[in-house]
PDB file as gemmi writes it, atoms N, CA and C in Angstrom:
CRYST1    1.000    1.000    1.000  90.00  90.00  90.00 P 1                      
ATOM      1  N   UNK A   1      -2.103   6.376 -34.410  1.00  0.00           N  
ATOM      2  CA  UNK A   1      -1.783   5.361 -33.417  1.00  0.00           C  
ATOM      3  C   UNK A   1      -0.832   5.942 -32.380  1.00  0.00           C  
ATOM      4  N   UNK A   2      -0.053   7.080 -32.737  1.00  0.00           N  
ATOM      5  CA  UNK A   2       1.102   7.949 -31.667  1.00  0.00           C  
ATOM      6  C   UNK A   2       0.124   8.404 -30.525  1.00  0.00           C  
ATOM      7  N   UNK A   3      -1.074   9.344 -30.864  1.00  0.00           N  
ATOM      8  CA  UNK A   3      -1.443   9.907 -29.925  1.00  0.00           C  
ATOM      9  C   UNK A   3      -2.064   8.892 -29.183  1.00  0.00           C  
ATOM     10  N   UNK A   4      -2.797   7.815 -29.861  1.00  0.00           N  
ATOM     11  CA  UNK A   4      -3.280   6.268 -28.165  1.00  0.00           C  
ATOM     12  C   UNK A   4      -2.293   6.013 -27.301  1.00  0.00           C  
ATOM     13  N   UNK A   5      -0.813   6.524 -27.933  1.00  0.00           N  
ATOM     14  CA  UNK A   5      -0.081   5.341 -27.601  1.00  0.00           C  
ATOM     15  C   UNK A   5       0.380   6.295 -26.038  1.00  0.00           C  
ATOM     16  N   UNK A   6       0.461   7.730 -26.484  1.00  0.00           N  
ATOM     17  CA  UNK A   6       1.002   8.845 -25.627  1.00  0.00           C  
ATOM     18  C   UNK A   6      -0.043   8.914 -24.708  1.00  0.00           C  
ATOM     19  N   UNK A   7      -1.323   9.431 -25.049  1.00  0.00           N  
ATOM     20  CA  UNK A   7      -2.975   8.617 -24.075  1.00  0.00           C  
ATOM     21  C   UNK A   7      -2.319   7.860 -23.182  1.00  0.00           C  
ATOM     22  N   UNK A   8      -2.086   6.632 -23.633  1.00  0.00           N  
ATOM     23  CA  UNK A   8      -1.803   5.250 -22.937  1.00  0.00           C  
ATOM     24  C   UNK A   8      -0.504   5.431 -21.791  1.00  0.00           C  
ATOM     25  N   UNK A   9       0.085   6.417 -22.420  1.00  0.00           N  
ATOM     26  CA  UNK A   9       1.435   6.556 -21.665  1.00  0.00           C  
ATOM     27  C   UNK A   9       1.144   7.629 -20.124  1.00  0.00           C  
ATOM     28  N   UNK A  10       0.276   8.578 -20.607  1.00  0.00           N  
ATOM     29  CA  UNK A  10      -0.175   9.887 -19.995  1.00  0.00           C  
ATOM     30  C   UNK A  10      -1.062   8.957 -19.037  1.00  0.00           C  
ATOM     31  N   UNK A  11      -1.859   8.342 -19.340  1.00  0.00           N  
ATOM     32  CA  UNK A  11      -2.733   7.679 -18.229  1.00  0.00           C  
ATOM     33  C   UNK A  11      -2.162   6.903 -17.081  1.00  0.00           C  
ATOM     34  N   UNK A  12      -0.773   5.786 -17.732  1.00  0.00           N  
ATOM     35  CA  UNK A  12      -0.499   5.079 -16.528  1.00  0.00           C  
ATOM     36  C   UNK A  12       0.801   6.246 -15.965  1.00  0.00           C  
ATOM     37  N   UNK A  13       0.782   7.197 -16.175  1.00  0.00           N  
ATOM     38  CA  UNK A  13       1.744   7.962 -15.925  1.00  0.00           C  
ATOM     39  C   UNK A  13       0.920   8.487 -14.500  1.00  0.00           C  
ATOM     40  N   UNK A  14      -0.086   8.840 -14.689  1.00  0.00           N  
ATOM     41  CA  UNK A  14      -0.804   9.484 -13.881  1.00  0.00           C  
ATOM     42  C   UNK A  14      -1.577   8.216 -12.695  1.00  0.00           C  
ATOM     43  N   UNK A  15      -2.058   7.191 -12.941  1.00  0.00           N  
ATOM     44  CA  UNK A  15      -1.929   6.179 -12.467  1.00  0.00           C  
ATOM     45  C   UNK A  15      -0.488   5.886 -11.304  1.00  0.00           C  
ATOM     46  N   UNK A  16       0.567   5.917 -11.997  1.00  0.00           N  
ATOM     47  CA  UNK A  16       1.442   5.676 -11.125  1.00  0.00           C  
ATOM     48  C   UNK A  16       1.877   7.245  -9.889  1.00  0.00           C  
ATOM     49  N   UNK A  17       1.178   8.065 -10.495  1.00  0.00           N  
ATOM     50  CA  UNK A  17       1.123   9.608  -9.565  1.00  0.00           C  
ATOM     51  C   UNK A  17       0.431   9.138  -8.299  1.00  0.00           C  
ATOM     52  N   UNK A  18      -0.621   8.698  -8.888  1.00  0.00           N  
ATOM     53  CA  UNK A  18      -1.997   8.334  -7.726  1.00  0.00           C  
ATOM     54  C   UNK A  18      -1.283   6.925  -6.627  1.00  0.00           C  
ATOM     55  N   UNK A  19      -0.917   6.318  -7.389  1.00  0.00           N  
ATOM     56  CA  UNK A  19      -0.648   5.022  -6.545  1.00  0.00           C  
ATOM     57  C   UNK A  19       0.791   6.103  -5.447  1.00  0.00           C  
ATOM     58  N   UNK A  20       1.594   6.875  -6.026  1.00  0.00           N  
ATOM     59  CA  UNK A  20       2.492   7.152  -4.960  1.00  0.00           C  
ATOM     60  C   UNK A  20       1.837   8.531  -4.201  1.00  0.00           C  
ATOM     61  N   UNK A  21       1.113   9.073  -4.171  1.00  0.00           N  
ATOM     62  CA  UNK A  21      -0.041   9.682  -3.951  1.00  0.00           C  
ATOM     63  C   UNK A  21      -0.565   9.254  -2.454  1.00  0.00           C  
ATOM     64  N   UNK A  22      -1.467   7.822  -2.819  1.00  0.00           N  
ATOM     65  CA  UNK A  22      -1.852   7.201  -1.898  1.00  0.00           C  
ATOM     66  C   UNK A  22      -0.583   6.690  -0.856  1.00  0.00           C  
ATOM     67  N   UNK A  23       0.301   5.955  -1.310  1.00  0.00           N  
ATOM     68  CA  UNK A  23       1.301   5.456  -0.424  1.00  0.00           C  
ATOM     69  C   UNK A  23       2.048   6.688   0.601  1.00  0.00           C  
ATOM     70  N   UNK A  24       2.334   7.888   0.086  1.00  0.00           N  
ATOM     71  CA  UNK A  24       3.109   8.976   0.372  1.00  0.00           C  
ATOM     72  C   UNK A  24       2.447   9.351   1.617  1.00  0.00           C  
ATOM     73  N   UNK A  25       0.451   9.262   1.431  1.00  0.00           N  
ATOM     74  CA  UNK A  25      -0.330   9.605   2.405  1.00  0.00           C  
ATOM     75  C   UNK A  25      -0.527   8.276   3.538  1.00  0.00           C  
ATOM     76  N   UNK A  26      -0.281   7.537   2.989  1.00  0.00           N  
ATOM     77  CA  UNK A  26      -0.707   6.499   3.983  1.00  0.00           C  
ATOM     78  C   UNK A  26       1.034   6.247   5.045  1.00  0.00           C  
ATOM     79  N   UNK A  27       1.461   6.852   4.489  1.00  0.00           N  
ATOM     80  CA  UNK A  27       3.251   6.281   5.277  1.00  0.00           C  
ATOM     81  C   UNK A  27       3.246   7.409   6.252  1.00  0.00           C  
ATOM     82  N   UNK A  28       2.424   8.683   5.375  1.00  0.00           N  
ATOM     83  CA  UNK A  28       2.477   9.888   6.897  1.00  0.00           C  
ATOM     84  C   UNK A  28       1.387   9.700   7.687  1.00  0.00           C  
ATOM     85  N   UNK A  29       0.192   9.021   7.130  1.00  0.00           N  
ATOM     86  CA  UNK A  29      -0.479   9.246   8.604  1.00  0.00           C  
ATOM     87  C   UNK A  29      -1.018   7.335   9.673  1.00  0.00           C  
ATOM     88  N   UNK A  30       0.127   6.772   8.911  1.00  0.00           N  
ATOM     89  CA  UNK A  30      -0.091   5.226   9.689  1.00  0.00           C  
ATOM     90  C   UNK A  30       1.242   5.180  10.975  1.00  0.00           C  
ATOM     91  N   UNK A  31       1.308   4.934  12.014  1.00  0.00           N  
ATOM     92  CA  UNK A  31       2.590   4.740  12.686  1.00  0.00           C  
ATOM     93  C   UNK A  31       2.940   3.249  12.557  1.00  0.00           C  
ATOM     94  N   UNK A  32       4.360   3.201  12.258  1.00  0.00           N  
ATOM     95  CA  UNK A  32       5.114   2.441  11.906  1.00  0.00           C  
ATOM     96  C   UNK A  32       5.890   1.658  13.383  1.00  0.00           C  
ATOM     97  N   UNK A  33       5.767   1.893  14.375  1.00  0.00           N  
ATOM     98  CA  UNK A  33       6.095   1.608  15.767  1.00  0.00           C  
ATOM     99  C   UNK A  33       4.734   1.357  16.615  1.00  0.00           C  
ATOM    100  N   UNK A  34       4.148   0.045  16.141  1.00  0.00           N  
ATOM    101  CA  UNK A  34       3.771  -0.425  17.084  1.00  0.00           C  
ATOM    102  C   UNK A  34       3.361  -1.789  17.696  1.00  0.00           C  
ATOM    103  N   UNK A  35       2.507  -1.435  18.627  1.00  0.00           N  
ATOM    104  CA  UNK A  35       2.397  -3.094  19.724  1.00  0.00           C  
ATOM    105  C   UNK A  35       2.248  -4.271  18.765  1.00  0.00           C  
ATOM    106  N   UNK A  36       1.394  -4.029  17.802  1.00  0.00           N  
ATOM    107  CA  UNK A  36       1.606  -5.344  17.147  1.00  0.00           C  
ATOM    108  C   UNK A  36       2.883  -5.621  16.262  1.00  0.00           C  
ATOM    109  N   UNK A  37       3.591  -4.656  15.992  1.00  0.00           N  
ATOM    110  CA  UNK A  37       4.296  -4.582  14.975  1.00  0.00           C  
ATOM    111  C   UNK A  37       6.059  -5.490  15.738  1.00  0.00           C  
ATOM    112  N   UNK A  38       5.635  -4.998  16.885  1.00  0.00           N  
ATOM    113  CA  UNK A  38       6.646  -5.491  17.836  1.00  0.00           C  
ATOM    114  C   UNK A  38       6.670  -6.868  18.218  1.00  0.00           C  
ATOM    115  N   UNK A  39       5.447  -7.117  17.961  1.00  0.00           N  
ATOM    116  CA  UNK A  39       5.111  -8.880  18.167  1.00  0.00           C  
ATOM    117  C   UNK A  39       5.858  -9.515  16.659  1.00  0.00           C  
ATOM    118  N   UNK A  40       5.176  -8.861  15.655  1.00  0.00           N  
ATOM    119  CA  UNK A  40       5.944  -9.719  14.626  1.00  0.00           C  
ATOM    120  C   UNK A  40       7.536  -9.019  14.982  1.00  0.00           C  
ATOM    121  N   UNK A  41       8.220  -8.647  14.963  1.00  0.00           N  
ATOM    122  CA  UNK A  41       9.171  -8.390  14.683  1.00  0.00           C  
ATOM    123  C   UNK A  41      10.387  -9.601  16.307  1.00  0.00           C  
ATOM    124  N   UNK A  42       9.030  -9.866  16.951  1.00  0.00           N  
ATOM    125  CA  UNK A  42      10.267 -11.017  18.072  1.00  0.00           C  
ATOM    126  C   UNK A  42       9.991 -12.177  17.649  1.00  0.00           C  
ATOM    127  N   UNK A  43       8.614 -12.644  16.759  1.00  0.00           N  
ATOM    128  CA  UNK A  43       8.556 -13.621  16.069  1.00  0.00           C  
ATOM    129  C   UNK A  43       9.934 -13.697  15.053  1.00  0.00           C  
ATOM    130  N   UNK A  44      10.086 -12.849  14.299  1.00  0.00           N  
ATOM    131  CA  UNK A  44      11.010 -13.026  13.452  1.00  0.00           C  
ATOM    132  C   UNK A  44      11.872 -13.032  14.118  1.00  0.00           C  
ATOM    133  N   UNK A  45      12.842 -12.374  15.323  1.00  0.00           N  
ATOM    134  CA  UNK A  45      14.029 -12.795  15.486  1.00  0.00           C  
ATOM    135  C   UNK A  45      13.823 -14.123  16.211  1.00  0.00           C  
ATOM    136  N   UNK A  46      12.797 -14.773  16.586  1.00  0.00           N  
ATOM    137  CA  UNK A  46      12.947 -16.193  17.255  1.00  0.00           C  
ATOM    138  C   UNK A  46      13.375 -17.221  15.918  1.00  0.00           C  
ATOM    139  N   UNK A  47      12.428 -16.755  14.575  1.00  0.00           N  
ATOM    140  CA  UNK A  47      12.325 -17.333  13.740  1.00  0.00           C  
ATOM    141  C   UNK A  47      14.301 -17.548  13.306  1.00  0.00           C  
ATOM    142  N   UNK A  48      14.631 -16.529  13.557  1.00  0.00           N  
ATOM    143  CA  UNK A  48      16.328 -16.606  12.772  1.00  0.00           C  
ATOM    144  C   UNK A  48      17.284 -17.627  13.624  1.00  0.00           C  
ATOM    145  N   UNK A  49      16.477 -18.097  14.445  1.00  0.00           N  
ATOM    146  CA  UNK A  49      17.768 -19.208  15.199  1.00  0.00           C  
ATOM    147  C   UNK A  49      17.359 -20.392  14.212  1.00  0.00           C  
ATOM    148  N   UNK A  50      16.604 -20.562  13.349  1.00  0.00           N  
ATOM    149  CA  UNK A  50      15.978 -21.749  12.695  1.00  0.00           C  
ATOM    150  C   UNK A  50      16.351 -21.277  10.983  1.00  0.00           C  
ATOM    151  N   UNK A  51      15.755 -20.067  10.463  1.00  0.00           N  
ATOM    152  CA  UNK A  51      15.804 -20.263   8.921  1.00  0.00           C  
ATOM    153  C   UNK A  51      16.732 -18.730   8.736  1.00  0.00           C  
ATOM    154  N   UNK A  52      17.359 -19.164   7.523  1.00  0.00           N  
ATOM    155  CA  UNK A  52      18.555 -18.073   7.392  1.00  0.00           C  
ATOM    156  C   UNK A  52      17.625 -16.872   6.993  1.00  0.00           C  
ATOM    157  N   UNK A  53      18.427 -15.836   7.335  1.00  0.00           N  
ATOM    158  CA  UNK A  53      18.221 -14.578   7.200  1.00  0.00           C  
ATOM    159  C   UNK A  53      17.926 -13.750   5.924  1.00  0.00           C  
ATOM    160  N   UNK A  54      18.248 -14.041   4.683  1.00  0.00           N  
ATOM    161  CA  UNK A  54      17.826 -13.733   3.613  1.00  0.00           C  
ATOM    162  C   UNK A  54      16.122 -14.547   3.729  1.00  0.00           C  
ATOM    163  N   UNK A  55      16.084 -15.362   3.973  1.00  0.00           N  
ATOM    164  CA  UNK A  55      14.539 -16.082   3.905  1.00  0.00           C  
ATOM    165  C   UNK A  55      13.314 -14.901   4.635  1.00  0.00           C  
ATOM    166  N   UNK A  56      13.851 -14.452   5.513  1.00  0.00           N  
ATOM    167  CA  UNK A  56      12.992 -13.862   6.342  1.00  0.00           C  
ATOM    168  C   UNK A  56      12.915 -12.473   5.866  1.00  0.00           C  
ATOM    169  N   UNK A  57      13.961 -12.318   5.510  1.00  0.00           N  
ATOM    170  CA  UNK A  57      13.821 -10.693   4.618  1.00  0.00           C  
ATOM    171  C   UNK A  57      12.955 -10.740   3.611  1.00  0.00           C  
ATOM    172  N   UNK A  58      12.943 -12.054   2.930  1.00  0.00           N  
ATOM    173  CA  UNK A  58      12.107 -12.019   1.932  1.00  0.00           C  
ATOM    174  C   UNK A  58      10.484 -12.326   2.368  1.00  0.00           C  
ATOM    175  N   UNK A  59      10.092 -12.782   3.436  1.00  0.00           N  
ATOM    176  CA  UNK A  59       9.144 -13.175   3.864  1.00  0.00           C  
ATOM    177  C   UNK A  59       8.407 -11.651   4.368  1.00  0.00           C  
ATOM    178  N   UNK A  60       9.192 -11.338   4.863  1.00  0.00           N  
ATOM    179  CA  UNK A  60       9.085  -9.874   5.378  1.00  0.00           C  
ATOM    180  C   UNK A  60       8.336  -8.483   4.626  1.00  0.00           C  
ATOM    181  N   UNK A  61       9.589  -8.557   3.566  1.00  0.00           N  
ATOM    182  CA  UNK A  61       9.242  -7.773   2.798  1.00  0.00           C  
ATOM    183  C   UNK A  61       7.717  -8.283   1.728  1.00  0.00           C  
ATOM    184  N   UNK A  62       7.498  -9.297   1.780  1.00  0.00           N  
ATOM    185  CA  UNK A  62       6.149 -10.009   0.942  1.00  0.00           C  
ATOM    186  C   UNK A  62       5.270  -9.519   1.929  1.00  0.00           C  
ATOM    187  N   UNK A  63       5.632  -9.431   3.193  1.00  0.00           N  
ATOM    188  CA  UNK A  63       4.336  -9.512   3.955  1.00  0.00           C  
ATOM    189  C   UNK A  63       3.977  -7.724   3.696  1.00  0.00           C  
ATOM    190  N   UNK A  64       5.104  -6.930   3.892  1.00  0.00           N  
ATOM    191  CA  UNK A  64       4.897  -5.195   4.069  1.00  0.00           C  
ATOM    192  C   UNK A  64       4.070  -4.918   2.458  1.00  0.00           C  
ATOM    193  N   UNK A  65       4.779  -5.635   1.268  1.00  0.00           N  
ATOM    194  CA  UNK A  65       3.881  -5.265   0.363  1.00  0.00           C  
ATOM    195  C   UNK A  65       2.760  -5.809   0.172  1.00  0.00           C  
ATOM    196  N   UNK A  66       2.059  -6.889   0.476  1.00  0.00           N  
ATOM    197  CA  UNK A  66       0.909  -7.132   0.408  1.00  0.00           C  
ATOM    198  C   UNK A  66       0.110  -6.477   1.482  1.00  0.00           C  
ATOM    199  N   UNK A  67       0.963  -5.605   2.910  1.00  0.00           N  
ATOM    200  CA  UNK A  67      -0.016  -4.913   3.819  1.00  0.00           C  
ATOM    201  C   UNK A  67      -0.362  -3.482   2.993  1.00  0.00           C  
ATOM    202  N   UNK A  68       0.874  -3.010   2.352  1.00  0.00           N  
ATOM    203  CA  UNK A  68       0.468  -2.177   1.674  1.00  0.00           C  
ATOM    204  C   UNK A  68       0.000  -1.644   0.808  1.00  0.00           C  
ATOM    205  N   UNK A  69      -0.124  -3.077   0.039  1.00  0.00           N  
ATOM    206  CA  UNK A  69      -1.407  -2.891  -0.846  1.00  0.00           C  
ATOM    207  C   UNK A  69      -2.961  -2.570  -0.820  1.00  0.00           C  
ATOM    208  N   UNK A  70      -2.996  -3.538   0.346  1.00  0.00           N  
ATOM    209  CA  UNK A  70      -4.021  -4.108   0.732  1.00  0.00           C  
ATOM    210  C   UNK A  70      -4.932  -2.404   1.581  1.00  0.00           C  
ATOM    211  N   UNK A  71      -3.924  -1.746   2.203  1.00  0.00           N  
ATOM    212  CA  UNK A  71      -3.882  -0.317   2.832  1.00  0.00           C  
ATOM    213  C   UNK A  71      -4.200   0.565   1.760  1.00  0.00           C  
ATOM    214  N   UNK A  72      -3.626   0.341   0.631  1.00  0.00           N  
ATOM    215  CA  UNK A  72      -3.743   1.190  -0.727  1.00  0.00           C  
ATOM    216  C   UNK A  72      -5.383   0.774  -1.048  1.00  0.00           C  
ATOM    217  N   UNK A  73      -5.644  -0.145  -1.261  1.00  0.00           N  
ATOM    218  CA  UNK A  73      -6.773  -0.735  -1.603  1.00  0.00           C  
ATOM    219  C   UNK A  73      -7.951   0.076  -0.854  1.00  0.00           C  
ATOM    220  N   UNK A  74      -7.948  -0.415   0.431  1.00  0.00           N  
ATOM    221  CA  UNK A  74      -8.831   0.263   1.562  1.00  0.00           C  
ATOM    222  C   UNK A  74      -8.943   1.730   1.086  1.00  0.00           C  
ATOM    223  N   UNK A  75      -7.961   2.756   1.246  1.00  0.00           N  
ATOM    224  CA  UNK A  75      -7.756   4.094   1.258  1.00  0.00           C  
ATOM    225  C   UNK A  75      -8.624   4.308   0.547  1.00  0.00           C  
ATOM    226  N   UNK A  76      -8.348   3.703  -1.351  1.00  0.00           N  
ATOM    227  CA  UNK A  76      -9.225   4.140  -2.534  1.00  0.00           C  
ATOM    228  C   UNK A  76     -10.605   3.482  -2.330  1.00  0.00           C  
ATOM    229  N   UNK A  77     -10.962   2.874  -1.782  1.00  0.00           N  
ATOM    230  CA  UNK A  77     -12.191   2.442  -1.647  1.00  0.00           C  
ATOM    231  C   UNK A  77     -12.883   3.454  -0.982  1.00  0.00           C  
ATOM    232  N   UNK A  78     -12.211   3.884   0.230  1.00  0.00           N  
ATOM    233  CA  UNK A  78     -12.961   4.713   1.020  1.00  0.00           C  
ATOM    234  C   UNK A  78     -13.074   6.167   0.478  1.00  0.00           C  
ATOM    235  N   UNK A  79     -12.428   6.542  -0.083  1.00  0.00           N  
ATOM    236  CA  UNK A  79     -12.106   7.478  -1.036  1.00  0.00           C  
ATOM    237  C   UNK A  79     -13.599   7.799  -2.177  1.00  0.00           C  
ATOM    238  N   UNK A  80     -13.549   6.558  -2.822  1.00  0.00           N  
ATOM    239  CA  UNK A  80     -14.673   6.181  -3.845  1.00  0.00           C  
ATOM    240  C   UNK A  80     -16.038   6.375  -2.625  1.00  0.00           C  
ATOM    241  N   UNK A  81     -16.090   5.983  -1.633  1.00  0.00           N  
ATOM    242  CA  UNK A  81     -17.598   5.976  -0.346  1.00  0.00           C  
ATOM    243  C   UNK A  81     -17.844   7.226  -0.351  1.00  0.00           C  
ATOM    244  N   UNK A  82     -16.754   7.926  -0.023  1.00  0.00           N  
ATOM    245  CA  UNK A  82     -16.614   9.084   0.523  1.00  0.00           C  
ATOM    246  C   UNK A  82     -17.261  10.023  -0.848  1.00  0.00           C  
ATOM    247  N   UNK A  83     -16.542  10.134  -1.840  1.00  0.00           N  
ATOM    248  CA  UNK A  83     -17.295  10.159  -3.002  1.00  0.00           C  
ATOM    249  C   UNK A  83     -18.915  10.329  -3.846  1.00  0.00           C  
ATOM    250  N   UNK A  84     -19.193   8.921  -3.649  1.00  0.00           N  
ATOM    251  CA  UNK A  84     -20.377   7.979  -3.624  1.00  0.00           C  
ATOM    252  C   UNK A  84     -21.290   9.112  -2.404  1.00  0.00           C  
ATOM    253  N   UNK A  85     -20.905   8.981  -0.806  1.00  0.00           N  
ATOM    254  CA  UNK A  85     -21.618   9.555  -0.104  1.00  0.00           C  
ATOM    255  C   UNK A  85     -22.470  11.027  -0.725  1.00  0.00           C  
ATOM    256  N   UNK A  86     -20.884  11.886  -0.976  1.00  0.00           N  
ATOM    257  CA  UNK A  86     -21.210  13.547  -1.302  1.00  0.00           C  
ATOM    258  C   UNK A  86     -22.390  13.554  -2.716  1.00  0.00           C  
ATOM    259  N   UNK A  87     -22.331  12.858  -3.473  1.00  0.00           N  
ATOM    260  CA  UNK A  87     -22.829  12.876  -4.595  1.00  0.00           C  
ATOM    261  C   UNK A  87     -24.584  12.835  -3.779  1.00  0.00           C  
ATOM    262  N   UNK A  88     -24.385  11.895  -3.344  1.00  0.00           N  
ATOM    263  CA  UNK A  88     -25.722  11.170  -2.823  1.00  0.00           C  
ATOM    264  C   UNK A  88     -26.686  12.420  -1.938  1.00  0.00           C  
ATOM    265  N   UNK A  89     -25.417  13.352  -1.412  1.00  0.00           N  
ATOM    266  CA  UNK A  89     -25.771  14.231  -0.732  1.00  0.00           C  
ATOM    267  C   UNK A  89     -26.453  15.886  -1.323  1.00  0.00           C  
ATOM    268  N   UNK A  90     -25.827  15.732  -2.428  1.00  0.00           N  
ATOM    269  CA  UNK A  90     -25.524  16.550  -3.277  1.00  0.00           C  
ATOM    270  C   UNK A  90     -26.727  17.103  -4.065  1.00  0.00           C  
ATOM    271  N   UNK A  91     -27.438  15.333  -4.461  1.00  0.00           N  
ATOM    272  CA  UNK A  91     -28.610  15.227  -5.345  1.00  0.00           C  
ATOM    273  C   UNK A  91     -30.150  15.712  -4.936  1.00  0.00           C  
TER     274      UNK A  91                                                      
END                                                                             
């Protein structure tokens, strides 16, 4: 039952490689400065004359991790196409 358990450990170990993997690649090649990004960001300071500032941090930060999931998501998908394609090519 040690060695499933080390398996089990070794896998999401490597799992969590891949997930910072993907993020590491997606933070260097997405720009973080831009036109839209600037729109939300005057929304939010309009938003702070109305709801306190911890609220919006938290709103904030919900929104960056569900974009970056969602970015993570995409990447490995396309990843898997890309994949899928060569094989297809291959045969």
């Amino acid at each position: 039952m040690m060695r499933h358990e080390k398996k089990s450990a070794r896998s999401q170990m490597s799992d969590v490689n891949r997930n910072h993997q993907v993020i590491t690649r997606l933070d260097e090649s997405l720009p973080l400065e831009t036109d839209d990004w600037a729109a939300v960001e005057q929304i939010l300071m309009r938003l702070t004359e109305f709801a306190p500032t911890h609220m919006l941090v938290d709103l904030t930060s919900a929104i960056a991790l569900f974009a970056d999931d969602q970015a993570r998501r995409a990447y490995i998908l396309g990843q898997e196409d890309i994949a899928a394609e060569l094989k297809r090519k291959a045969a």
